[in-house]
N, CA and C atoms of all chains as a GROMACS GRO file, in nm:
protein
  576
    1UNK      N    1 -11.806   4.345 -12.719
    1UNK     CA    2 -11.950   4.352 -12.749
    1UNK      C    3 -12.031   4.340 -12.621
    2UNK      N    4 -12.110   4.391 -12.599
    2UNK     CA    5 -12.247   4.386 -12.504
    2UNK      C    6 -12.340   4.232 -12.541
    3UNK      N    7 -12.336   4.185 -12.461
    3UNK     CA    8 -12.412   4.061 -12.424
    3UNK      C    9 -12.513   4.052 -12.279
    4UNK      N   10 -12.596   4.041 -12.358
    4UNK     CA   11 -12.703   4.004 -12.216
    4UNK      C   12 -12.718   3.848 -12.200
    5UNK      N   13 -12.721   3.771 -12.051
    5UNK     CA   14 -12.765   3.667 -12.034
    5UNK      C   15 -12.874   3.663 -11.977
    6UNK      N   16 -12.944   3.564 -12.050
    6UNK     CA   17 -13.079   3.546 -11.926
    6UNK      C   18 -13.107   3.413 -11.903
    7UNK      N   19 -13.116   3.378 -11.712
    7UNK     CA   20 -13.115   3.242 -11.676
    7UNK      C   21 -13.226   3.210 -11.631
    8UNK      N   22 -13.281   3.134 -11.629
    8UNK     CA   23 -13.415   3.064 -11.625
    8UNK      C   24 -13.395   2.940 -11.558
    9UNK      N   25 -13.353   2.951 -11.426
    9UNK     CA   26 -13.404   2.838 -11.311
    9UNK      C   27 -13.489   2.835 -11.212
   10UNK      N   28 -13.532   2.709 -11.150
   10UNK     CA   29 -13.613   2.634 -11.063
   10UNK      C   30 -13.542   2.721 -10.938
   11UNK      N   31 -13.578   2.839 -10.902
   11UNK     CA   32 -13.494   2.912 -10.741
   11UNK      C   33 -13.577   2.836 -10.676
   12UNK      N   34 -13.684   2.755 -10.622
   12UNK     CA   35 -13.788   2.686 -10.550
   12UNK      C   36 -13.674   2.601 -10.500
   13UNK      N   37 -13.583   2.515 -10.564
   13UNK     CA   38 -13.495   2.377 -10.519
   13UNK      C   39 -13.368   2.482 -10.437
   14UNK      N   40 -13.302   2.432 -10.369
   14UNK     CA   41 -13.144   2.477 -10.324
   14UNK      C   42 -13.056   2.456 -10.483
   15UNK      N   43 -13.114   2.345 -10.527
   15UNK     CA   44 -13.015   2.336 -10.626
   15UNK      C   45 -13.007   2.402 -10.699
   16UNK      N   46 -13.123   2.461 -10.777
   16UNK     CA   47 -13.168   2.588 -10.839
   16UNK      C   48 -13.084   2.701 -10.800
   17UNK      N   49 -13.114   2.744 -10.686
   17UNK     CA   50 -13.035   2.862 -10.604
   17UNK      C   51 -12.910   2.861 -10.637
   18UNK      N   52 -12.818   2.759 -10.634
   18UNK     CA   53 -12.696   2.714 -10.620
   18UNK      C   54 -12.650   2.794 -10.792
   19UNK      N   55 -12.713   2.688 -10.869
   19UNK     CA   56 -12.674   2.712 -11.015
   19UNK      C   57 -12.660   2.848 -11.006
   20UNK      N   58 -12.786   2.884 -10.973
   20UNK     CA   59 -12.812   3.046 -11.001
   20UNK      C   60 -12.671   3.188 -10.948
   21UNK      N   61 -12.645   3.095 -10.857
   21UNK     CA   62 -12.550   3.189 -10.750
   21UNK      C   63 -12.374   3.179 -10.872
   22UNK      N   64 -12.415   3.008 -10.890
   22UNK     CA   65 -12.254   3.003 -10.960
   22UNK      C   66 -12.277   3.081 -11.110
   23UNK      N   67 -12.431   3.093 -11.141
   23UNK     CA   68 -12.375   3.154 -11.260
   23UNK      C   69 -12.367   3.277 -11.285
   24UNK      N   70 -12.415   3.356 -11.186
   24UNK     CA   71 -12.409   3.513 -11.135
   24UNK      C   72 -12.225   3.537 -11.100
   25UNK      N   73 -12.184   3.400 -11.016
   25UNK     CA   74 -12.039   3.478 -10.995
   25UNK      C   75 -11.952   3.455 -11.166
   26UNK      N   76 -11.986   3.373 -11.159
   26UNK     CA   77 -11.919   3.335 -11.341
   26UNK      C   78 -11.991   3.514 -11.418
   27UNK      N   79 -12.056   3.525 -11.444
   27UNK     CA   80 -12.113   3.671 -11.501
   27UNK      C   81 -12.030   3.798 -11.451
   28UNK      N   82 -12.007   3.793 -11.307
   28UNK     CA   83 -11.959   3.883 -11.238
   28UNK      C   84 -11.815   3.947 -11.267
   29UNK      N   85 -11.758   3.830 -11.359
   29UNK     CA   86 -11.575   3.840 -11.422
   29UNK      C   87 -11.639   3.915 -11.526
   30UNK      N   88 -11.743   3.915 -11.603
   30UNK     CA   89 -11.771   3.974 -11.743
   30UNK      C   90 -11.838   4.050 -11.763
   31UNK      N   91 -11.912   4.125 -11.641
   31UNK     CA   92 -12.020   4.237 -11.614
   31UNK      C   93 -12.111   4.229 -11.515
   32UNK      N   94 -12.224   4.289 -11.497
   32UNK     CA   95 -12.275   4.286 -11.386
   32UNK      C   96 -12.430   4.252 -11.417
   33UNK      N   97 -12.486   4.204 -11.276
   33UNK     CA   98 -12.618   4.160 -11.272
   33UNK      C   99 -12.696   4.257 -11.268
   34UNK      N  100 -12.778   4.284 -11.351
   34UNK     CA  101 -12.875   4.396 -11.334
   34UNK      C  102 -13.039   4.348 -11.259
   35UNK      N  103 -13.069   4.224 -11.301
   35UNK     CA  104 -13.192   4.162 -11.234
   35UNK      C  105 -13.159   4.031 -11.194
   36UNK      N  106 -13.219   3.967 -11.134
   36UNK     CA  107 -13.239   3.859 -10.981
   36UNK      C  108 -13.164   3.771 -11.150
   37UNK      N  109 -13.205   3.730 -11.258
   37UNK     CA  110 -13.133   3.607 -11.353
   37UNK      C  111 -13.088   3.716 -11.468
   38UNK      N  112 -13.072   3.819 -11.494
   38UNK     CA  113 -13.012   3.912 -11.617
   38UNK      C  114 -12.921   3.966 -11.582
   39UNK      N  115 -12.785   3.912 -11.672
   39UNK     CA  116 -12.636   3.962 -11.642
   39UNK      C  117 -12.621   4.059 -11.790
   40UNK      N  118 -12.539   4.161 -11.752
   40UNK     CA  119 -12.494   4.234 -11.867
   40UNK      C  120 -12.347   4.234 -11.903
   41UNK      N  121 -12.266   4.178 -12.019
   41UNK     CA  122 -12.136   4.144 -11.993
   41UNK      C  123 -12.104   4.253 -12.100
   42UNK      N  124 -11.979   4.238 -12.089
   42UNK     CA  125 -11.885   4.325 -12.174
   42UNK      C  126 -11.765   4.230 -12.228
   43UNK      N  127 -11.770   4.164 -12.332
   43UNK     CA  128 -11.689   4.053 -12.401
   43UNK      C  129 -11.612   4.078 -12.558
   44UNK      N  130 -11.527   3.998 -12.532
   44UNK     CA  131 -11.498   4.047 -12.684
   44UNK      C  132 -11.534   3.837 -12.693
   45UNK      N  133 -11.505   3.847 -12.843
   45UNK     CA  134 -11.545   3.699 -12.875
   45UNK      C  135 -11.475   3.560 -12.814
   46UNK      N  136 -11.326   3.599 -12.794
   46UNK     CA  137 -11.284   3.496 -12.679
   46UNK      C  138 -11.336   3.508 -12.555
   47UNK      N  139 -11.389   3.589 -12.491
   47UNK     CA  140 -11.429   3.564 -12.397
   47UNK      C  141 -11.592   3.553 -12.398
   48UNK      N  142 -11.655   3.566 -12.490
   48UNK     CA  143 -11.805   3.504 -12.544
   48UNK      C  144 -11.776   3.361 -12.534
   49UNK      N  145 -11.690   3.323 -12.574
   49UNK     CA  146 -11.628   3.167 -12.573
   49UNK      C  147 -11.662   3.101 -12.402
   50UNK      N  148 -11.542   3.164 -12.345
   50UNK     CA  149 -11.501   3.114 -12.215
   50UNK      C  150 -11.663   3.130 -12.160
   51UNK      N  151 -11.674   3.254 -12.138
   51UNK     CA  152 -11.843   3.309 -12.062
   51UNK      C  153 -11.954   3.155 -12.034
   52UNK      N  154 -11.984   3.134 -12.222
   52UNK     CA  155 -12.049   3.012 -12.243
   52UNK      C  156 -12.027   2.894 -12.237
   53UNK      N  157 -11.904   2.882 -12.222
   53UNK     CA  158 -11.809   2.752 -12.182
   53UNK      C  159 -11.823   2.765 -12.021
   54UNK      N  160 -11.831   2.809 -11.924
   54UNK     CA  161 -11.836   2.790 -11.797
   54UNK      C  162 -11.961   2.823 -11.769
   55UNK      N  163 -12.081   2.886 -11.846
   55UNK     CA  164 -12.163   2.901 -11.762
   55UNK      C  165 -12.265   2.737 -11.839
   56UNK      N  166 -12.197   2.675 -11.962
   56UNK     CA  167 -12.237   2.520 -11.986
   56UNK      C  168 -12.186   2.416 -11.870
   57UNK      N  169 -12.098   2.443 -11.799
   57UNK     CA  170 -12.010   2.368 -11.727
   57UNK      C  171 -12.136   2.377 -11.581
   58UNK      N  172 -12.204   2.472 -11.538
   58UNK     CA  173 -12.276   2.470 -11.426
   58UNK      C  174 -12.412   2.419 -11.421
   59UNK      N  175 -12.471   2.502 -11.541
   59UNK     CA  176 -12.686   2.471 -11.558
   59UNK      C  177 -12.656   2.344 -11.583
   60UNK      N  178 -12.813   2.314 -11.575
   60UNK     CA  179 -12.880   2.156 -11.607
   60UNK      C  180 -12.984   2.202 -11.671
   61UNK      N  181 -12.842   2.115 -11.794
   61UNK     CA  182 -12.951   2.158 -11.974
   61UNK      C  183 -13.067   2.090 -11.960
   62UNK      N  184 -13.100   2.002 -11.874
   62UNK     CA  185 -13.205   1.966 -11.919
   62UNK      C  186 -13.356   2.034 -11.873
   63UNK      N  187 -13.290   2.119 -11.762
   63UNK     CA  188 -13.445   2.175 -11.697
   63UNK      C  189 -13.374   2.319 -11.688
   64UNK      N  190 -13.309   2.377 -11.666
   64UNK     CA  191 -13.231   2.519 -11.699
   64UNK      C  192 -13.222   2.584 -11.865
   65UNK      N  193 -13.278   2.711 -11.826
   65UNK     CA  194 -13.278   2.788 -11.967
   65UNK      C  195 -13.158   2.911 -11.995
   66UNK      N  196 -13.084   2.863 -12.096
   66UNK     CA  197 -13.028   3.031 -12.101
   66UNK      C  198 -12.982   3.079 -12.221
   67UNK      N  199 -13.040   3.205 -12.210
   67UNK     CA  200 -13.048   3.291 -12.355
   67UNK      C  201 -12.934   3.373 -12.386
   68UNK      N  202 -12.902   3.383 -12.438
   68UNK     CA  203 -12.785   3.510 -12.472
   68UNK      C  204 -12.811   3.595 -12.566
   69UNK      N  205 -12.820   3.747 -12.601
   69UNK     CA  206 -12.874   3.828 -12.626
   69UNK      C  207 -12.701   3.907 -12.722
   70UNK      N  208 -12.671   3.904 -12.855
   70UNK     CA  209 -12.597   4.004 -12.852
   70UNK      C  210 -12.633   4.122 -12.913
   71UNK      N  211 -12.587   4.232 -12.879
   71UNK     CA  212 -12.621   4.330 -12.896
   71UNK      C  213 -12.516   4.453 -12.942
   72UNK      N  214 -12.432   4.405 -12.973
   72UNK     CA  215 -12.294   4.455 -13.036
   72UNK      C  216 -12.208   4.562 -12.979
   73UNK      N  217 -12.156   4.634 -13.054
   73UNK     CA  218 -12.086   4.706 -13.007
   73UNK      C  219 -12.123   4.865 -12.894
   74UNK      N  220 -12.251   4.908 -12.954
   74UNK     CA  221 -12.305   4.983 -12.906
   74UNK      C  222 -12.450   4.958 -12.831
   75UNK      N  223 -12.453   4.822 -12.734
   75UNK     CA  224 -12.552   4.746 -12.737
   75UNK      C  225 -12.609   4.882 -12.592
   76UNK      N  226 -12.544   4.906 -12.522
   76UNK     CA  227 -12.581   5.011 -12.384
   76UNK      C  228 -12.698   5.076 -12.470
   77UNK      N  229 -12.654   5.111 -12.566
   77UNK     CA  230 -12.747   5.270 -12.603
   77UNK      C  231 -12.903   5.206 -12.621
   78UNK      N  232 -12.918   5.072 -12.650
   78UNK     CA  233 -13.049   5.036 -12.666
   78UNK      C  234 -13.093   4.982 -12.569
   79UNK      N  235 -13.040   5.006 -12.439
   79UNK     CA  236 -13.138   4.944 -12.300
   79UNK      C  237 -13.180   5.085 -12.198
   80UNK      N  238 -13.333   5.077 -12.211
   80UNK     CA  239 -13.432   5.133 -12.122
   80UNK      C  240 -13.435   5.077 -12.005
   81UNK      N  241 -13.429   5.162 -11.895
   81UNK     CA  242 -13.469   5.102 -11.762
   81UNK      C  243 -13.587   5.139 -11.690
   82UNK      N  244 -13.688   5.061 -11.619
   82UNK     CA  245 -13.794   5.140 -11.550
   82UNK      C  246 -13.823   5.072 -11.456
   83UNK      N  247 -13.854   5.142 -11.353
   83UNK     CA  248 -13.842   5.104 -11.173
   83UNK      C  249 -13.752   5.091 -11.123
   84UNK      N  250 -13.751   4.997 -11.012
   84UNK     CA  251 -13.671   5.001 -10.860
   84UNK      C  252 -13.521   4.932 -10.952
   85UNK      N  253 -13.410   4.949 -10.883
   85UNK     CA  254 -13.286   4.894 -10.884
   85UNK      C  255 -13.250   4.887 -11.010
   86UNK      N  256 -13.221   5.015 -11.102
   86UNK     CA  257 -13.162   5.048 -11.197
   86UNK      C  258 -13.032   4.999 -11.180
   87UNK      N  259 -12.977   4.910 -11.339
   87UNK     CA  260 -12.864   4.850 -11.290
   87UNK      C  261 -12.717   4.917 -11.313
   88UNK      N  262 -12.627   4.855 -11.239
   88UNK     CA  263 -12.522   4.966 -11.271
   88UNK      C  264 -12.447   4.930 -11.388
   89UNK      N  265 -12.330   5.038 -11.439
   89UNK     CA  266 -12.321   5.047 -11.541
   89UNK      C  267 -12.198   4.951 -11.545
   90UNK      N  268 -12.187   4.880 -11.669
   90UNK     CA  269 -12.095   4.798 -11.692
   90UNK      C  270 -11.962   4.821 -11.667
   91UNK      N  271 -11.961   4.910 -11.762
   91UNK     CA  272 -11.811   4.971 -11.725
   91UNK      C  273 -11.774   5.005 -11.566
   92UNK      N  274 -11.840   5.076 -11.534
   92UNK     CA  275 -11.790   5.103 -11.359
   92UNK      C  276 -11.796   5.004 -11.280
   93UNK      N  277 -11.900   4.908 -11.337
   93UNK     CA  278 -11.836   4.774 -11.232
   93UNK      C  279 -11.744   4.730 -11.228
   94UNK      N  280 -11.673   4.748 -11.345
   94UNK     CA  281 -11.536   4.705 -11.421
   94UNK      C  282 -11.431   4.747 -11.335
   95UNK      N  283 -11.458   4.909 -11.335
   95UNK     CA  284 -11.341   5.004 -11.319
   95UNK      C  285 -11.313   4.972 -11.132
   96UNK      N  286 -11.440   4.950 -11.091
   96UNK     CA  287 -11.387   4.964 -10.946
   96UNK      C  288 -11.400   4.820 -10.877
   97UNK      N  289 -13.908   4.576 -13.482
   97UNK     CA  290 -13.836   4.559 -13.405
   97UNK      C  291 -13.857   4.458 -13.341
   98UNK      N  292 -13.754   4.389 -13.254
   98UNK     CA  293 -13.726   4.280 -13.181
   98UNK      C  294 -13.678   4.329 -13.033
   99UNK      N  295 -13.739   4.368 -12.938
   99UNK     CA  296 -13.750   4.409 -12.877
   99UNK      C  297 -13.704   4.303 -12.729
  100UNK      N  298 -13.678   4.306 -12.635
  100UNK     CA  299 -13.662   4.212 -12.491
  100UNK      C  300 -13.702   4.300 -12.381
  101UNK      N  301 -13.821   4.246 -12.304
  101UNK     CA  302 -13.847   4.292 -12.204
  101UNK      C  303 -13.836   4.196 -12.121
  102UNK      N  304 -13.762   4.256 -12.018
  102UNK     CA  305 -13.686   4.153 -11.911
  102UNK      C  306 -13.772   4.243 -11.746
  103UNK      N  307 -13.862   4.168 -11.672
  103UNK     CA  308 -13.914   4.206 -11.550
  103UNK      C  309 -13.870   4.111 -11.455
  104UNK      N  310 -13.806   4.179 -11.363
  104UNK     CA  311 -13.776   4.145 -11.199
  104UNK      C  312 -13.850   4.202 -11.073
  105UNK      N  313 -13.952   4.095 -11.020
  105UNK     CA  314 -14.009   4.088 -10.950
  105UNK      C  315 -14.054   3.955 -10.855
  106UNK      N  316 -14.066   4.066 -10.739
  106UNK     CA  317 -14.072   3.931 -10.649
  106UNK      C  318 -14.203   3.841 -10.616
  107UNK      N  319 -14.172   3.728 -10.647
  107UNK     CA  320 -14.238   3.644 -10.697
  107UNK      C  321 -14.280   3.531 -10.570
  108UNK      N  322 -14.260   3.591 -10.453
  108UNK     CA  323 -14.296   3.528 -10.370
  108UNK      C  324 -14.448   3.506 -10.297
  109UNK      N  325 -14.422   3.681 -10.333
  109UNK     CA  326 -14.584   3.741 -10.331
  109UNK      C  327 -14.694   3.694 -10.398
  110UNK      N  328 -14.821   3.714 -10.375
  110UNK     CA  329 -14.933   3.652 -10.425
  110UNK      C  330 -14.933   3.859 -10.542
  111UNK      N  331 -14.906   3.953 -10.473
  111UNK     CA  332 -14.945   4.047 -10.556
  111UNK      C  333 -14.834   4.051 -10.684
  112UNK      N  334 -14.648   4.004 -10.628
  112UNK     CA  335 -14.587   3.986 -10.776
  112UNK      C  336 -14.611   3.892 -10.858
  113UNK      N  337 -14.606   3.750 -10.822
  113UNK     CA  338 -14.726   3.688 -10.890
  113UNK      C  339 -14.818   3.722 -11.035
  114UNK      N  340 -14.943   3.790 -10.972
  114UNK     CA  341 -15.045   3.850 -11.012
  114UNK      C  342 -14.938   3.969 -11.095
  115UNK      N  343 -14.844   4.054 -11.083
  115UNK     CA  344 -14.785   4.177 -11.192
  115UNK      C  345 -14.739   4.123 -11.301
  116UNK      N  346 -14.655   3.992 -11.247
  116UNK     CA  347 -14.581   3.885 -11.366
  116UNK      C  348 -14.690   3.850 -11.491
  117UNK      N  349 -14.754   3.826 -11.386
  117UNK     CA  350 -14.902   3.718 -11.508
  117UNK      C  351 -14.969   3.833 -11.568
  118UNK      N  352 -14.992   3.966 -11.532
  118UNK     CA  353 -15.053   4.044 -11.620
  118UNK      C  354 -14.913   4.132 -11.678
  119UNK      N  355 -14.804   4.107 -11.661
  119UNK     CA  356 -14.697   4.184 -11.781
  119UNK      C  357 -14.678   4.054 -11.868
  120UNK      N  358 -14.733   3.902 -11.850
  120UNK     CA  359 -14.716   3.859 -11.992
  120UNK      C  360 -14.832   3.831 -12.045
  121UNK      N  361 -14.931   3.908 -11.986
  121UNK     CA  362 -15.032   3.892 -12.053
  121UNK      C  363 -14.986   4.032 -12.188
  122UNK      N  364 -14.997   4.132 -12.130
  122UNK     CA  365 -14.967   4.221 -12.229
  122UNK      C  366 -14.878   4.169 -12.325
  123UNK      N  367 -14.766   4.134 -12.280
  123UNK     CA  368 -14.608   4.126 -12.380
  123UNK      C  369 -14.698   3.987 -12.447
  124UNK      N  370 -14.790   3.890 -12.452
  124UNK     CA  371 -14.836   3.789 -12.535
  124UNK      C  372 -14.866   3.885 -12.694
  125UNK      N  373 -14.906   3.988 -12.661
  125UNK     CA  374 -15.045   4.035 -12.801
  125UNK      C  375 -14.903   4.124 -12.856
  126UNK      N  376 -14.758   4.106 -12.836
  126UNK     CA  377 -14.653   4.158 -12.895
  126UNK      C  378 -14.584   4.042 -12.953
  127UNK      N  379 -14.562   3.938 -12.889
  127UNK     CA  380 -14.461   3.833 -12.911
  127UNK      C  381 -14.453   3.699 -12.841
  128UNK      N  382 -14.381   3.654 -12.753
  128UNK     CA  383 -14.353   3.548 -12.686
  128UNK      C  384 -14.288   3.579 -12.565
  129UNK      N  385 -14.377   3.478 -12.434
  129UNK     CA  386 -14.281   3.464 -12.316
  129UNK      C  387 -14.164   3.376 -12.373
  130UNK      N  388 -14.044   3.382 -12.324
  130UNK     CA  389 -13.925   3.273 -12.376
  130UNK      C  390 -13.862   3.214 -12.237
  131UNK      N  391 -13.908   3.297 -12.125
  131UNK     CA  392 -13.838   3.257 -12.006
  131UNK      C  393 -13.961   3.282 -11.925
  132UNK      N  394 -13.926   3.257 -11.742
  132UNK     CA  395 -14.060   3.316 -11.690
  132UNK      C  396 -14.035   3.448 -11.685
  133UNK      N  397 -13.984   3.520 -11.645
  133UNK     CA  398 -13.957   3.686 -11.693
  133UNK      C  399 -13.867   3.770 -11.793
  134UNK      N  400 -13.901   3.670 -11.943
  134UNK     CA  401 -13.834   3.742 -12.050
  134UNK      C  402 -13.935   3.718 -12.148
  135UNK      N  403 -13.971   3.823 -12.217
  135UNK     CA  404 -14.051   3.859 -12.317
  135UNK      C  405 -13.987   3.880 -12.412
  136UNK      N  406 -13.994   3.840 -12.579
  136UNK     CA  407 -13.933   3.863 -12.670
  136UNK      C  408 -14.070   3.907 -12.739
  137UNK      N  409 -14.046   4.060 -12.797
  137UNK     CA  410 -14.146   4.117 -12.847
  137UNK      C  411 -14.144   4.167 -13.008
  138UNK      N  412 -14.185   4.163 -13.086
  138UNK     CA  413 -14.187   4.235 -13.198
  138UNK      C  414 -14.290   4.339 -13.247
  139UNK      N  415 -14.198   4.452 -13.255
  139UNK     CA  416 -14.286   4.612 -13.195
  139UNK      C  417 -14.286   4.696 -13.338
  140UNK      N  418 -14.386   4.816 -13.400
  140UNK     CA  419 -14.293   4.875 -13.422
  140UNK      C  420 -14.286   5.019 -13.374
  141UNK      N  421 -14.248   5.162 -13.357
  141UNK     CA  422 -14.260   5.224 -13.260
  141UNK      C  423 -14.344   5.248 -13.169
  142UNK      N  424 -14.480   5.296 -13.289
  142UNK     CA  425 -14.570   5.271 -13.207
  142UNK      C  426 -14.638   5.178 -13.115
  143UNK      N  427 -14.637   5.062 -13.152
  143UNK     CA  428 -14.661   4.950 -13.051
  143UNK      C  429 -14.584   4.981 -12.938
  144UNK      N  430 -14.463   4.969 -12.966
  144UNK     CA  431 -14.318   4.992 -12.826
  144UNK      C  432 -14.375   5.072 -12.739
  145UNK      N  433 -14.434   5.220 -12.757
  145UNK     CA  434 -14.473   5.303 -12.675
  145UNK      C  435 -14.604   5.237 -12.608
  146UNK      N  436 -14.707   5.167 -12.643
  146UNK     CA  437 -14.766   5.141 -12.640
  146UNK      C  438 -14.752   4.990 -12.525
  147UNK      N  439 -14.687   4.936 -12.584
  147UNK     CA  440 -14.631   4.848 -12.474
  147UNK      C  441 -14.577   4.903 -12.351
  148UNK      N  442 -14.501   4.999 -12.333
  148UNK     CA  443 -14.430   5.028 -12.244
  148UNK      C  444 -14.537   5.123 -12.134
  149UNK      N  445 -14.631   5.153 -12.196
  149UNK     CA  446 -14.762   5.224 -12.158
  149UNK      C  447 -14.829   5.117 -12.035
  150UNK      N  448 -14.841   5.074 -12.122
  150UNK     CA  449 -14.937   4.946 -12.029
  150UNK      C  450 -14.846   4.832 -11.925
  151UNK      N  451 -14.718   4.858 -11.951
  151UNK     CA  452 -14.634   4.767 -11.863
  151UNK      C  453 -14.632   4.841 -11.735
  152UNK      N  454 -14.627   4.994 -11.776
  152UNK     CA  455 -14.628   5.083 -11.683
  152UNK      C  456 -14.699   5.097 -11.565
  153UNK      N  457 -14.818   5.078 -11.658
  153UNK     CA  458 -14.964   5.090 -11.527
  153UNK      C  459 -14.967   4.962 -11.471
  154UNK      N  460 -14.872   4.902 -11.509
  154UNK     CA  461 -14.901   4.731 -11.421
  154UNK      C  462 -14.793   4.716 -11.293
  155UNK      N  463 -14.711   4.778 -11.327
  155UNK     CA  464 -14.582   4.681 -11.247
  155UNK      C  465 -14.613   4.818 -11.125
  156UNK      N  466 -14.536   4.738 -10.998
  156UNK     CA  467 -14.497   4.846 -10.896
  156UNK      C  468 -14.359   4.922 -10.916
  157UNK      N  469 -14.363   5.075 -10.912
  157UNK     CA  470 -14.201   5.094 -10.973
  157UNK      C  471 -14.127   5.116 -10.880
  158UNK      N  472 -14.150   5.113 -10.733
  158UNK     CA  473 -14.097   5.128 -10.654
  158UNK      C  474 -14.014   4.965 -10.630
  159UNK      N  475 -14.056   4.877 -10.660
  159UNK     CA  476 -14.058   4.730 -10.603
  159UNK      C  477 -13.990   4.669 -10.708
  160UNK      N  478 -14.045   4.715 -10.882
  160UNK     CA  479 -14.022   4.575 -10.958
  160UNK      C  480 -13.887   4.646 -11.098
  161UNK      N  481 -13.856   4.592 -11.155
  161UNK     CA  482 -13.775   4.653 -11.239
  161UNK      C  483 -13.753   4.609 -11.370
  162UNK      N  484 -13.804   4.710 -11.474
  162UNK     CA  485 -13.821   4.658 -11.597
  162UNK      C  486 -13.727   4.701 -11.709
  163UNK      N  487 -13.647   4.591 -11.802
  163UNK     CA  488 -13.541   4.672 -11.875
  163UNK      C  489 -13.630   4.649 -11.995
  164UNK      N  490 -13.591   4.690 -12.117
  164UNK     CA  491 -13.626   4.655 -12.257
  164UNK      C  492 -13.483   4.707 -12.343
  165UNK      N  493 -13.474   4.602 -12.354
  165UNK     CA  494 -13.375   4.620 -12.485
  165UNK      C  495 -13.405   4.602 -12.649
  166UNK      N  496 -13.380   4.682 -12.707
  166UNK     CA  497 -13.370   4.712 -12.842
  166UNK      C  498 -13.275   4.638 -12.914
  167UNK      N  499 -13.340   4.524 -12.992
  167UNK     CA  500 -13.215   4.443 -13.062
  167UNK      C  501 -13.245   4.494 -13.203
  168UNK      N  502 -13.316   4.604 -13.261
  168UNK     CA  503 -13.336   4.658 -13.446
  168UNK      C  504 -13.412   4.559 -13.478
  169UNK      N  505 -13.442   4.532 -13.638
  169UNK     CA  506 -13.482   4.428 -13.713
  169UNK      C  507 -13.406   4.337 -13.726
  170UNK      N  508 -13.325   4.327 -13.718
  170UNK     CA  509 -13.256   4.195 -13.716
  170UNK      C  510 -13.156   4.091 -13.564
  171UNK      N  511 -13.276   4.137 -13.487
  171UNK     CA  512 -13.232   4.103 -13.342
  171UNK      C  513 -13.233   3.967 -13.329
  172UNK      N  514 -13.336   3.888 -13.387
  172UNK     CA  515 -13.345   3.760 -13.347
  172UNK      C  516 -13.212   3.665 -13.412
  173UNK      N  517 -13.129   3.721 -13.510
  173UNK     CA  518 -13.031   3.642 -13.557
  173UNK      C  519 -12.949   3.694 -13.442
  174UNK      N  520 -12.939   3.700 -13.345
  174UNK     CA  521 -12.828   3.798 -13.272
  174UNK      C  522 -12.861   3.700 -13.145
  175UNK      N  523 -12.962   3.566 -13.132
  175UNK     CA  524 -12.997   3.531 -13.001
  175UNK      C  525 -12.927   3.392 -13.030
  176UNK      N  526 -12.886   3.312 -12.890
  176UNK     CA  527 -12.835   3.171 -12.866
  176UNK      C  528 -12.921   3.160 -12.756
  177UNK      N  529 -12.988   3.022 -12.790
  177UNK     CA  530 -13.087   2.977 -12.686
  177UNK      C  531 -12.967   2.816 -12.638
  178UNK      N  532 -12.957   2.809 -12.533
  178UNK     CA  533 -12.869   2.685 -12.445
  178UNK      C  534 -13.022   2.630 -12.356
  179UNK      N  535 -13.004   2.473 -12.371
  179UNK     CA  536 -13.067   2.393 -12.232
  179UNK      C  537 -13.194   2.382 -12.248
  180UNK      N  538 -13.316   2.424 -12.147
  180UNK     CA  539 -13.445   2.348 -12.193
  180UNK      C  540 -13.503   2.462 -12.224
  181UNK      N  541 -13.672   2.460 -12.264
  181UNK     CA  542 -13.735   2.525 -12.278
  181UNK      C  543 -13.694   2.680 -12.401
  182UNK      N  544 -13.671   2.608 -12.549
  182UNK     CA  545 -13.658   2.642 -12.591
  182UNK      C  546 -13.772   2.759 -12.692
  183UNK      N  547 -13.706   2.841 -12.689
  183UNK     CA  548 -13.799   2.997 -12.682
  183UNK      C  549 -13.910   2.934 -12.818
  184UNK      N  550 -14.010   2.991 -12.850
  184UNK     CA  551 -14.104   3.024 -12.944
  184UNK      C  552 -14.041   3.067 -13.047
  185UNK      N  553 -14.088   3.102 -13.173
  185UNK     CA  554 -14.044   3.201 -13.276
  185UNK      C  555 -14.130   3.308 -13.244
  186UNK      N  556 -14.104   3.425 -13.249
  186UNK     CA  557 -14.163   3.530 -13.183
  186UNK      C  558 -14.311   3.526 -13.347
  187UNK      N  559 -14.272   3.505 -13.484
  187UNK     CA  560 -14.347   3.548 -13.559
  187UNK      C  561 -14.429   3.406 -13.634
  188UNK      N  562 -14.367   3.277 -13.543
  188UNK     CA  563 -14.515   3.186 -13.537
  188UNK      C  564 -14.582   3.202 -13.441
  189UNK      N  565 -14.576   3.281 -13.332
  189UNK     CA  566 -14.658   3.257 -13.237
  189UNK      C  567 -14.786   3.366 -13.294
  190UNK      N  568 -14.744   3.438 -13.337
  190UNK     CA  569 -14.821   3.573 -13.371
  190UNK      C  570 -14.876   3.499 -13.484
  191UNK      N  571 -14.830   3.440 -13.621
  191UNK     CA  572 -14.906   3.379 -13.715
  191UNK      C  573 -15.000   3.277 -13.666
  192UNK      N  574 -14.965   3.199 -13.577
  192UNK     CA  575 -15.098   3.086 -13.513
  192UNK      C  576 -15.196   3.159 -13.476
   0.00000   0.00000   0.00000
């Protein structure tokens, strides 16, 4: 299934930055970053599991936000893009 | 529809800044900010076009980058909110 994350930290602190960086590489096993906090994954439900299990293991629930978006099986076909740094496509991040 | 408009822009600037604050000004008279650059909107085509109209004439497209995803009518059962700042209901904010 297609899953979008969206992270919502303090980039102002290092610590902020930090989270942000670990939870982009954690995203990076499951799809790719399309904006500065919006990852696009490609999961099946065990790994919806793991995804949210490590990316709970990094934020700070208490001032860190993050959304998860599913969007199922054919979730690509319903994302519009407009402006600079159209993101790349899931799959080919995959493949190469 | 349940709509996500997700804008990446740099926010360092006094002019991205100023694009941010007038793309949630628009995305307000649709739905809810839920993040600082995630809009959860409830559209129905016509609005969508209509939204996407006016996001248009706001943002820089060379600079900023705007996705919208299409989650159908029944998008909001499809969302997991983790950690702080937990989102609005897109259709109390609009009933208040």
């Amino acid at each position: 299934m297609f899953v979008l994350v969206t992270y919502d930290v303090n980039t102002e602190t290092p610590e902020g930055r930090r989270r942000l960086r670990q939870v982009a590489r954690i995203c990076k096993n499951y799809g790719v970053r399309v904006q500065n906090s919006v990852f696009e994954c490609v999961v099946d439900s065990v790994q919806l599991m793991e995804l949210k299990f490590k990316i709970g293991e990094v934020i700070n629930s208490e001032t860190d936000s993050v959304r998860y978006y599913n969007l199922g099986k054919q979730g690509r076909d319903h994302v519009e893009h407009v402006g600079a740094k159209p993101g790349l496509n899931v799959d080919d991040a995959l493949i190469f």
